[in-house]
N, C-alpha and C positions, 0 to 999 in steps of 0.2 A: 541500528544493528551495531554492535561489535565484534569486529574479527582482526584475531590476532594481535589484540591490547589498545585498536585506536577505532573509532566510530568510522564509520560510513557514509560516504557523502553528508558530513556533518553540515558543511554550509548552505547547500540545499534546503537540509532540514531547518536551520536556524531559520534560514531564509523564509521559509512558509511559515514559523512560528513567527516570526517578527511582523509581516502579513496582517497572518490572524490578527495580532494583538492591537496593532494600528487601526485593522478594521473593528474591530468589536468594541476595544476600548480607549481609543487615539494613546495608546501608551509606546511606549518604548521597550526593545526587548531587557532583557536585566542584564544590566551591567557583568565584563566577564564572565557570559555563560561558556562561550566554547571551550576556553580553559578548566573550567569545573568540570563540565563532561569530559574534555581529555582526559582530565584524573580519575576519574571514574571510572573511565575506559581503562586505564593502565593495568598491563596485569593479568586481565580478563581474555581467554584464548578465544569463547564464543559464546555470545550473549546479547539478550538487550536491553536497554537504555530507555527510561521514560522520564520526559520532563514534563511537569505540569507548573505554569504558570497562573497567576491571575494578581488583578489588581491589589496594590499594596492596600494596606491594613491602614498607612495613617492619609489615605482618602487624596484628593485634588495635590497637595502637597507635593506628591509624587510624580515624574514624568515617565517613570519609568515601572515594566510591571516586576512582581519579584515572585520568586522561584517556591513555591510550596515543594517540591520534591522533586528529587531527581533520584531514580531508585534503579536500578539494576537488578536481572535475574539470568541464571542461565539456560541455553537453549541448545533442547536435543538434538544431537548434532543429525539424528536421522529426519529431522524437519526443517533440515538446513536443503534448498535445493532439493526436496522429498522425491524418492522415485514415485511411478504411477500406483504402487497397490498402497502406496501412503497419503494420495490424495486428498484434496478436500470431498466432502458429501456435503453436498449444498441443499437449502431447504428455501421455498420461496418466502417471501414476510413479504407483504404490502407494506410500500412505505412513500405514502403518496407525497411528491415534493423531494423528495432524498433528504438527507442529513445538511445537506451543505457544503461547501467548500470547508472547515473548519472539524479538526482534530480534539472534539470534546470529548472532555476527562468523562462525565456522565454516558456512561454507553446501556444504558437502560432501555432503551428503544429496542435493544438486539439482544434482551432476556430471555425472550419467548420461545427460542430455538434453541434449546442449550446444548452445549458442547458436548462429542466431538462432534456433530454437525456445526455447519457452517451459514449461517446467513445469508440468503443472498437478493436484495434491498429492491423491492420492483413498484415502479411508478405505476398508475394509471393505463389498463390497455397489458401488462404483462412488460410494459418495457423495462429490459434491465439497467440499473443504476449501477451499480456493485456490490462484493462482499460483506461483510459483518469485517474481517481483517485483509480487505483487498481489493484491486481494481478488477476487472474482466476481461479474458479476451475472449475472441473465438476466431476461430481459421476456417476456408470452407472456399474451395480451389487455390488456394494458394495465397488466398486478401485477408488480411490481418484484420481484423472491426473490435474496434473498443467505443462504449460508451463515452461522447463528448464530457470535455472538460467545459461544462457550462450553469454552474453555481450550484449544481444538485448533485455532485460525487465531490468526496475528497481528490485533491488534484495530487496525486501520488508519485513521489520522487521516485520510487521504480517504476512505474505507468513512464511517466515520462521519460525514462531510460531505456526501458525496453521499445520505445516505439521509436526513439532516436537511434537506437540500433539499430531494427528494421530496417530502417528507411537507408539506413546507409550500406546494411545488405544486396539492398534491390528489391527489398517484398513491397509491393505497397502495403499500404495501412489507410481503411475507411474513420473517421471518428464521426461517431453516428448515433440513431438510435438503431439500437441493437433489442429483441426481445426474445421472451424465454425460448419460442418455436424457435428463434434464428441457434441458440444454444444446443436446444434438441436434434438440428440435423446437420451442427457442426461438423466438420473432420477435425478437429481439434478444438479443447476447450480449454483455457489455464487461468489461473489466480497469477496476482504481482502484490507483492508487499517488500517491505522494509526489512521483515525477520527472514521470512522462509524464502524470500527472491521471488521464481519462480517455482507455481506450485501446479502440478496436475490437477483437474477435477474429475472426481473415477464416480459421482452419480449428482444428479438433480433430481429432487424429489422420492429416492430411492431407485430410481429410474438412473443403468448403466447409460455411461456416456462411453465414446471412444477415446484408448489414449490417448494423451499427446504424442506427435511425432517428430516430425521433420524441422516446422518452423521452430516450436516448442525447443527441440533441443537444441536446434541451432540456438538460441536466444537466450538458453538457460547457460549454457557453456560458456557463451560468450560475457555476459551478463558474471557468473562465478570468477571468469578468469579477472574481468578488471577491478571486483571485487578486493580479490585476492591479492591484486597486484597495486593495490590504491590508486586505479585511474578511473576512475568513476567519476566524471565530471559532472556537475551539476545539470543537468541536459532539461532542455526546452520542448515540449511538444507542440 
């Protein structure tokens, strides 16, 4: 995400690209990336930011991976923080296993639902994984439940933000399996991503859900303001 000319918890993100690339290809991230992105960022009041790496072109030689593209687009500022009649509409995909830990450039697995519906990735049994662009939550007396960070969802540096705010709120927070029926009779349901922050979800299935409320906006506000104000620490779940 870019806001206001400089990216968003950028180290984080390099942080989990560096990750990946060590786990997939024992490489190294590319030399000078957060400088490139800074540039890139410059400039730019609201928008986002996509790097795609992979292994360099002249083979073993290399320890390090290099950068195919780092592209920029801008983003409506009404899907920034969306209110609720802006939400996602979420559609179920079986997707036995999840995606993985790992932010692959191929997102063909999540063709079959096309846009504006939303994706949203369920294991074996209805259990939810996440998004097509997000992690999960759902709220229901007062307890925060997000599907575990456990090799089968992208582990998502707002996921991981929002639930360290939580937690320093006073809500607890379950990390679990969570499945579609726990969705369905939620008091609250929301998306967390990198662009849109926090996002309402206003149906599954076509099927109304209840707004977001109380946690929800507690979490979005809080979440917007450090944003906004560049303290968004890299945060650990």
């Amino acid at each position: 995400m870019i806001l206001d000319g400089a990216p968003v918890a950028l180290d984080a993100h390099l942080e989990r690209l560096a990750a990946s690339l060590d786990q997939l290809f024992g490489l190294e991230a590319p030399p000078a990336l957060a400088d490139r992105v800074r540039a890139e960022a410059a400039g730019r009041a609201l928008g986002r930011l996509r790097i795609i790496a992979r292994p360099p072109a002249d083979g073993p030689a290399s320890h390090a991976a290099e950068v195919a593209e780092i592209a920029t687009e801008a983003v409506d500022p009404t899907d920034f923080f969306p209110v609720p009649a802006r939400g996602a509409e979420l559609r179920s995909l079986p997707c036995p296993g999840g995606l993985g830990r790992h932010k692959w450039a191929d997102r063909r697995p999540l063709e079959s639902i096309p846009p504006p519906a939303v994706p949203l990735l369920l294991d074996r049994g209805e259990e939810v994984l996440e998004a097509g662009r997000a992690n999960v939550f759902a709220v229901r007396r007062g307890v925060l439940f997000t599907p575990a960070d456990d090799g089968r969802i992208l582990p998502g540096i707002t996921r991981a933000a929002v639930i360290a705010r939580a937690r320093e709120a006073g809500i607890e927070v379950q990390e679990g399996p969570l499945f579609k029926a726990d969705l369905v009779s939620a008091d609250e349901v929301f998306l967390t991503g990198s662009v849109r922050g926090v996002e309402p979800v206003r149906s599954l299935d076509r099927e109304p859900l209840p707004p977001p409320g109380g946690i929800a906006d507690l979490l979005a506000a809080d979440l917007r303001r450090r944003w906004r104000t560049g303290r968004l620490a890299a945060a650990r779940s």
